[in-house]
ROGU-715421 format. One record per residue (C-alpha): residue number from 1; residue in three letters; x, y, z. Coordinates in nm, 2 decimals. Example, Ala and Ser with C-alpha at 12.3 -4.5 7.8 and 13.67 -1.06 7.14 Angstrom:
2
R num residuo     px     py     pz
R   1     ALA   1.23  -0.45   0.78
R   2     SER   1.37  -0.11   0.71
end
This chain:
301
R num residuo     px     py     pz
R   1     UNK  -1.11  -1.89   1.93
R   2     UNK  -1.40  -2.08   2.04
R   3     UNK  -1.59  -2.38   1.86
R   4     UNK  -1.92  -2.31   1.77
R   5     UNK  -2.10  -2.63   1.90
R   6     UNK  -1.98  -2.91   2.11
R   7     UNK  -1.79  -2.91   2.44
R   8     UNK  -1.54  -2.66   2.49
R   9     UNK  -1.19  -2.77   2.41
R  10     UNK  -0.95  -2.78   2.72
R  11     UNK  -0.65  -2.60   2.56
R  12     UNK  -0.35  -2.44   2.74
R  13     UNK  -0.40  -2.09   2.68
R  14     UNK  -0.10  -1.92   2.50
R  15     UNK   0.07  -1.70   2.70
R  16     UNK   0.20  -1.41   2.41
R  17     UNK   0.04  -1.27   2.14
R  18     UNK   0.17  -1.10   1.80
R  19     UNK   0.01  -0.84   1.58
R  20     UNK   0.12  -0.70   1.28
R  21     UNK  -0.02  -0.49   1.01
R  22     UNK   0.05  -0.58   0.71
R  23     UNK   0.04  -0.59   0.33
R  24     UNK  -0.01  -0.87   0.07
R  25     UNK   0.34  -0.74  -0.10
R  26     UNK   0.54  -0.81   0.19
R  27     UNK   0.36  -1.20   0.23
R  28     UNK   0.66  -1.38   0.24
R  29     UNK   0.86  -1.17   0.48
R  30     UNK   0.56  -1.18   0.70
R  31     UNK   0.54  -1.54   0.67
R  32     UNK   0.93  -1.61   0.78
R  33     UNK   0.76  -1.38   1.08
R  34     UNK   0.50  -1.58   1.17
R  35     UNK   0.71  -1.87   1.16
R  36     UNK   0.98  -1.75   1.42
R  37     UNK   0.67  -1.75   1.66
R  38     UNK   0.57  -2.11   1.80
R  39     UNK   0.15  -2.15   1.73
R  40     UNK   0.17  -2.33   2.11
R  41     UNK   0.28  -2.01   2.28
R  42     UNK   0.20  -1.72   2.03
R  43     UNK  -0.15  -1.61   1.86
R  44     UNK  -0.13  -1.42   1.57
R  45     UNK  -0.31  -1.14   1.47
R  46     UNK  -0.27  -0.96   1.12
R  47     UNK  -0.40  -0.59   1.06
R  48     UNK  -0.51  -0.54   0.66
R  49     UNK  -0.40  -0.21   0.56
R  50     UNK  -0.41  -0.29   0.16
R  51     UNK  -0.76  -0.51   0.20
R  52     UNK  -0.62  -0.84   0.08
R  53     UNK  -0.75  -1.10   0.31
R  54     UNK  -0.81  -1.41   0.15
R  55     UNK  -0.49  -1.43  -0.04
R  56     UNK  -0.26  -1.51   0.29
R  57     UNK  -0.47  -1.88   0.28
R  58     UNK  -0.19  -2.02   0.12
R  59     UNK   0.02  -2.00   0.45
R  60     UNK  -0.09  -2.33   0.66
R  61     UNK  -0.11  -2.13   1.01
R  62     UNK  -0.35  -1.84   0.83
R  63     UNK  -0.62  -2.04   0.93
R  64     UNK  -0.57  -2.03   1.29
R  65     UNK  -0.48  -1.63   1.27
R  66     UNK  -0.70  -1.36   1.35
R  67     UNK  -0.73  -1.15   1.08
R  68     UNK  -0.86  -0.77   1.06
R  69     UNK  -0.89  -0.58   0.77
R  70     UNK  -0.89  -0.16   0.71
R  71     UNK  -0.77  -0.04   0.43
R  72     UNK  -0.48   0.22   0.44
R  73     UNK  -0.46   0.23   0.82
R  74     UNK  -0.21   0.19   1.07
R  75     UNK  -0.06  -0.05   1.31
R  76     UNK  -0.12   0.20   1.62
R  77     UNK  -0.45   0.28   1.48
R  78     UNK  -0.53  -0.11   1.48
R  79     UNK  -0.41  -0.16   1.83
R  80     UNK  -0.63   0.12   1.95
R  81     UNK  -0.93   0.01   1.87
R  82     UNK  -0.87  -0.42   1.88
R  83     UNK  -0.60  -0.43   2.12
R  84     UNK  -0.83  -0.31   2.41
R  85     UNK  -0.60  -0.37   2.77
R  86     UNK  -0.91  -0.61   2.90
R  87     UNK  -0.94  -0.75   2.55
R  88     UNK  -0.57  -0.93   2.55
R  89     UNK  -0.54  -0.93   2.94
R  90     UNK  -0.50  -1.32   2.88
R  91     UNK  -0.14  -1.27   2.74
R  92     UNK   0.19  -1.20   2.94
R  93     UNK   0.34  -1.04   2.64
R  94     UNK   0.25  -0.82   2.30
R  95     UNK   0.48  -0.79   2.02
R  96     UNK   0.35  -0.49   1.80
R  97     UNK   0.54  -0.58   1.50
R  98     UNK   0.61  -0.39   1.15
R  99     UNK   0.60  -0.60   0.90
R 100     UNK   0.93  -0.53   0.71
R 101     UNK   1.21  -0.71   0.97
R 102     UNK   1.42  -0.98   0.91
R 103     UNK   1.38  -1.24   1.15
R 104     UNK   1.70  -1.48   1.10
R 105     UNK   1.85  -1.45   1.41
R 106     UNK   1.57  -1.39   1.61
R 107     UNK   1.43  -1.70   1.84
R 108     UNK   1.07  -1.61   1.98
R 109     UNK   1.10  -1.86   2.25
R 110     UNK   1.43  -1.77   2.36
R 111     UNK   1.34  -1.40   2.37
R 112     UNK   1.06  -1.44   2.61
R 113     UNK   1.25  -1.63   2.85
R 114     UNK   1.50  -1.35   2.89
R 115     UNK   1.28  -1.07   2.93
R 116     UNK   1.09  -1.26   3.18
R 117     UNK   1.48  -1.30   3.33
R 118     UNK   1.59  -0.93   3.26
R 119     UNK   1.26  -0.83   3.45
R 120     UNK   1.18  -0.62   3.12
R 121     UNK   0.86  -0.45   3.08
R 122     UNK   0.92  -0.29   2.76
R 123     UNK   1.17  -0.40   2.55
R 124     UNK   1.25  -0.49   2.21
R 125     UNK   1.53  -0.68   1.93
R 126     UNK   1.82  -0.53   1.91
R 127     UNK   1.92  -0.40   1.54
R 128     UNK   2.17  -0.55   1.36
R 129     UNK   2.34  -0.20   1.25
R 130     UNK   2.50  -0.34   0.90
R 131     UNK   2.22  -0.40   0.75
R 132     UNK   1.94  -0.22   0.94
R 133     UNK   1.78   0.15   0.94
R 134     UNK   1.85   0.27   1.25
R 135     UNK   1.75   0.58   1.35
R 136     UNK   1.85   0.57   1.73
R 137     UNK   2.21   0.45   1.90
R 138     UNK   2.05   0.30   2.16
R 139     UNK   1.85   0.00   1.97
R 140     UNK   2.17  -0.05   1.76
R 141     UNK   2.30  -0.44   1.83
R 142     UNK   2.59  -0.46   2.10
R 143     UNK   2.76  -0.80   2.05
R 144     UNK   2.93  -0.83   2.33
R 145     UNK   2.59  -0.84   2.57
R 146     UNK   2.29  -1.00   2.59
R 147     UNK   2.06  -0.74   2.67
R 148     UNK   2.18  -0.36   2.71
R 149     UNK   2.01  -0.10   2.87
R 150     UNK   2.18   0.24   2.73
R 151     UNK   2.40   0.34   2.52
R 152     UNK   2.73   0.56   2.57
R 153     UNK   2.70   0.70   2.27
R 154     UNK   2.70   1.11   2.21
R 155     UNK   2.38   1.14   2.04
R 156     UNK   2.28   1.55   1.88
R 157     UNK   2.38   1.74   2.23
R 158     UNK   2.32   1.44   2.42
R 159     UNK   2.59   1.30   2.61
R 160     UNK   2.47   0.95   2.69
R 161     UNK   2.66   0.80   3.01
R 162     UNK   2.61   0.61   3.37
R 163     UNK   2.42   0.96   3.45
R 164     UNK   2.16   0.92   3.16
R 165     UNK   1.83   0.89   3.28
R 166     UNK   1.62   0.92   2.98
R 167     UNK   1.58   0.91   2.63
R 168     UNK   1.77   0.87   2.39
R 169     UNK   2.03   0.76   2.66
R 170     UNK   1.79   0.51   2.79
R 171     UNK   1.44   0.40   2.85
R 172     UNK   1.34   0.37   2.51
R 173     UNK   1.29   0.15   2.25
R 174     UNK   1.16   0.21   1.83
R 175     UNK   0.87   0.14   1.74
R 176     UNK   0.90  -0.09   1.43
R 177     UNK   0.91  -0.42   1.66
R 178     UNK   0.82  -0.33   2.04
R 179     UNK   0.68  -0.58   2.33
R 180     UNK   0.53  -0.51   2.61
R 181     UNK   0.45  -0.66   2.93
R 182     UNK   0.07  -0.71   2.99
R 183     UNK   0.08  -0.42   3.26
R 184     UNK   0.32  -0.21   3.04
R 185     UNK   0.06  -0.24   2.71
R 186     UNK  -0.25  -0.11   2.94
R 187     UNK  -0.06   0.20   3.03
R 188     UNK   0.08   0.25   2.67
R 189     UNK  -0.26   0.19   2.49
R 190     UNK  -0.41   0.47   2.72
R 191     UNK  -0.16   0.68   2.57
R 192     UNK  -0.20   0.63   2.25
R 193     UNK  -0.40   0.94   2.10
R 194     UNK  -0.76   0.77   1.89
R 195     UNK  -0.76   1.03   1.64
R 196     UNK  -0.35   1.06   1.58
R 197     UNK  -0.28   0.76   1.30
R 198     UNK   0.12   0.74   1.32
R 199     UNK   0.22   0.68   1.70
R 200     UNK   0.49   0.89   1.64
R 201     UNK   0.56   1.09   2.01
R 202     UNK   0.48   0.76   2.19
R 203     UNK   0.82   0.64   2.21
R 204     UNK   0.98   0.90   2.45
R 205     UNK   0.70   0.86   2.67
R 206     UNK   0.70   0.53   2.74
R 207     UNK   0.89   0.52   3.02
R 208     UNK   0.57   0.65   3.22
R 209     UNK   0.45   0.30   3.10
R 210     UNK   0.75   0.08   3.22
R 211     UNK   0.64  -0.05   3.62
R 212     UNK   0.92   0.13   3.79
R 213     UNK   1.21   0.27   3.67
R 214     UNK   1.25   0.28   3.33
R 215     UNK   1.66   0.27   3.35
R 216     UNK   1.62  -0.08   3.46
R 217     UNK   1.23  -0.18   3.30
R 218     UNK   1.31  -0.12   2.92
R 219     UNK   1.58  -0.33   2.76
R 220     UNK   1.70  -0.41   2.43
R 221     UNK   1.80  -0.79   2.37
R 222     UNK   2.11  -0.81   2.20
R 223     UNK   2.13  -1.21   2.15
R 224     UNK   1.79  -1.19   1.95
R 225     UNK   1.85  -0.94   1.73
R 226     UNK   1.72  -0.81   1.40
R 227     UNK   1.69  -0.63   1.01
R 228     UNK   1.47  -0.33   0.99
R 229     UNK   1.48  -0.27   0.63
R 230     UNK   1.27   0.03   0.64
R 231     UNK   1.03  -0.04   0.36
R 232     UNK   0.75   0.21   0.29
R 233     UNK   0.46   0.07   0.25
R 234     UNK   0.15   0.34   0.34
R 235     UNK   0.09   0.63   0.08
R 236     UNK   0.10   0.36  -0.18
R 237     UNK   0.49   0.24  -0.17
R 238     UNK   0.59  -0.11  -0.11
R 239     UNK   0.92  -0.24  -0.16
R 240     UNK   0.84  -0.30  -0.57
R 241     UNK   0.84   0.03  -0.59
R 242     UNK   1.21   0.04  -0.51
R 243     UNK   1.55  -0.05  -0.68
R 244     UNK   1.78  -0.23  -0.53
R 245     UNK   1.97   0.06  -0.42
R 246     UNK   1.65   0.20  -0.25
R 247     UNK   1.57   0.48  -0.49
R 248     UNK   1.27   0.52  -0.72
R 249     UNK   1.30   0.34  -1.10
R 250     UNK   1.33   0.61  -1.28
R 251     UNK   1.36   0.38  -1.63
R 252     UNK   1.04   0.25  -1.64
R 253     UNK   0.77   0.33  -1.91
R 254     UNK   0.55   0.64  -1.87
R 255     UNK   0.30   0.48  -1.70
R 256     UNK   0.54   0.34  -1.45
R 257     UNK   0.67   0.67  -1.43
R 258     UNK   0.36   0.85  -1.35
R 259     UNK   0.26   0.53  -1.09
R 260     UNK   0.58   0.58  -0.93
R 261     UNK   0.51   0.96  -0.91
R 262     UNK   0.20   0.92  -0.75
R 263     UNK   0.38   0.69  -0.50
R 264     UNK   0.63   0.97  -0.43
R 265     UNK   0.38   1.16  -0.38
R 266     UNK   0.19   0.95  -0.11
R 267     UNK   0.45   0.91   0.06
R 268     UNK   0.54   1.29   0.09
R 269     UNK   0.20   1.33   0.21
R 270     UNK   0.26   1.05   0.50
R 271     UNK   0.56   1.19   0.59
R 272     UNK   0.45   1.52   0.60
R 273     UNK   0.12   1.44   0.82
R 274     UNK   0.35   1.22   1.06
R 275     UNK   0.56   1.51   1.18
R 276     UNK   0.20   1.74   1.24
R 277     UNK   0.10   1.41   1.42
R 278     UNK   0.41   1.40   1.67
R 279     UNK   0.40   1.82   1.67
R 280     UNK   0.00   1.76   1.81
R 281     UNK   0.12   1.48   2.06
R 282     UNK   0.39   1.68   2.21
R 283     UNK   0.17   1.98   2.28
R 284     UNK  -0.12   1.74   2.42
R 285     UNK   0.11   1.64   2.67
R 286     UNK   0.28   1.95   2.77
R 287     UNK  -0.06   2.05   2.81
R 288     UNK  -0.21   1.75   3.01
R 289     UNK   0.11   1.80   3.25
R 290     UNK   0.05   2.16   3.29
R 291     UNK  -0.35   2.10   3.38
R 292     UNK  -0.34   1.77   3.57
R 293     UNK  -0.27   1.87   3.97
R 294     UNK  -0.20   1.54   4.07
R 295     UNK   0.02   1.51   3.80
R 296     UNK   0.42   1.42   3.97
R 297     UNK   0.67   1.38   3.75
R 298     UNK   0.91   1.13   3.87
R 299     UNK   1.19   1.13   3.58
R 300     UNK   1.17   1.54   3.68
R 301     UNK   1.57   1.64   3.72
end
């Protein structure tokens, strides 16, 4: 930010940036968020997908936030069109963060210093498995390391080992809480398709996006790990619309019934639409690969 009159204030620029999309239901989780995420070192960036602005002024540092709001959008649509490579070329680091994690053993700070360390260009928290959707072995939380690279785990008809050179094995992160280097987000944001909402397809690929080898680039920091609680929130559901077992209410009044129908049905209609999303990406880049002549694929075994 910059003052509107006056002489320009000679602040230290902060090195890392955070952006999140995010809806006024899940406030306070977002807050605890914001909080593990020093305002000296970190600006903050918040993407409105429900169209509530105003009400996140109760929160001291919302004033100092950038806010950006779009209803019923996406996080990788928001970072396609504000997160521009040139446009945050100032910070070393992006964490493109979901806005339904627990943050209690997580240490901002900390986790910065040991990617810079771990020489990691991609790389996110580790998962703390107990309590956590996880969808993929290799993000789950190893406690015996501080940072872990693959996973040793036989995943479908992969047979993760030393060998592994790629996804799911390795060289991969989700994509609920991701950071990237500033060199590894130019790459990725190229990749990410203007007209495809979801993102979903992305992950595999970004190994193209890690500065080397992706074996050694991409990381998943054990020591700061944690919760994905997997809340849908796009299509209409938040984490009201759940009891706490997870499932729909189903002994509500009619009305709540019928809302919570409609919810359903939102949802179904996301879900379906991210699946035709990640079916388009995959043959956009079997096709770019088969028409680009330069093109060398050095994963390739």
């Amino acid at each position: 930010m910059r003052p509107l009159w006056g002489a320009k204030r000679d602040k230290k620029p902060k090195p890392s940036l955070l952006a999140m999309a995010v809806g006024i239901r899940q406030k306070e989780s977002v807050n605890k968020i914001v909080k593990k995420f020093p305002s000296s070192e970190f600006v903050v960036m918040l993407f409105h997908y429900d169209g509530a602005v105003d009400e996140w002024k109760e929160f001291e540092w919302s004033d100092t936030a950038i806010h950006i709001s779009v209803v019923n959008q996406t996080k990788w649509w928001f970072a396609k069109r504000f997160l521009h490579p040139d446009i945050v070329s100032a910070y070393s680091y992006i964490f493109l963060w979901d806005e339904d994690l627990g943050v209690d053993h997580f240490d901002a700070r900390r986790y910065v210093s040991i990617i810079k360390e771990e020489k990691l260009e991609i790389s996110q928290p580790a998962l703390d498995p107990n309590f956590s959707e996880v969808h993929h072995q290799l993000t789950s939380r190893d406690k015996k390391s501080r940072v872990h690279r693959r996973t040793y785990k036989v995943i479908g008809r992969a047979r993760c080992n030393e060998n592994s050179t790629g996804p799911p094995c390795t060289g991969f992160v989700e994509m609920m809480a991701p950071v990237f280097s500033r060199a590894a987000w130019r790459c990725t944001w190229h990749m990410i398709q203007n007209d495809l909402n979801h993102g979903w397809g992305i992950d595999f690929q970004l190994g193209y996006c890690a500065q080397g080898d992706r074996t050694k680039n991409i990381g998943i920091v054990d020591s700061e790990y944690i919760l994905h609680m997997g809340l849908p929130t796009l299509g209409g559901g938040s984490a009201e619309n759940k009891t706490d077992s997870g499932k729909l209410d189903k002994t509500k009044t009619p009305h709540a019934a019928d809302k919570s129908s409609s919810v359903s049905t939102g949802r179904t209609e996301v879900r379906k639409q991210t699946y035709v999303e990640l079916e388009t990406f995959k043959h956009r880049w079997k096709n770019a690969v088969k028409n680009d002549e330069c093109w060398i694929d050095r994963f390739q075994t």
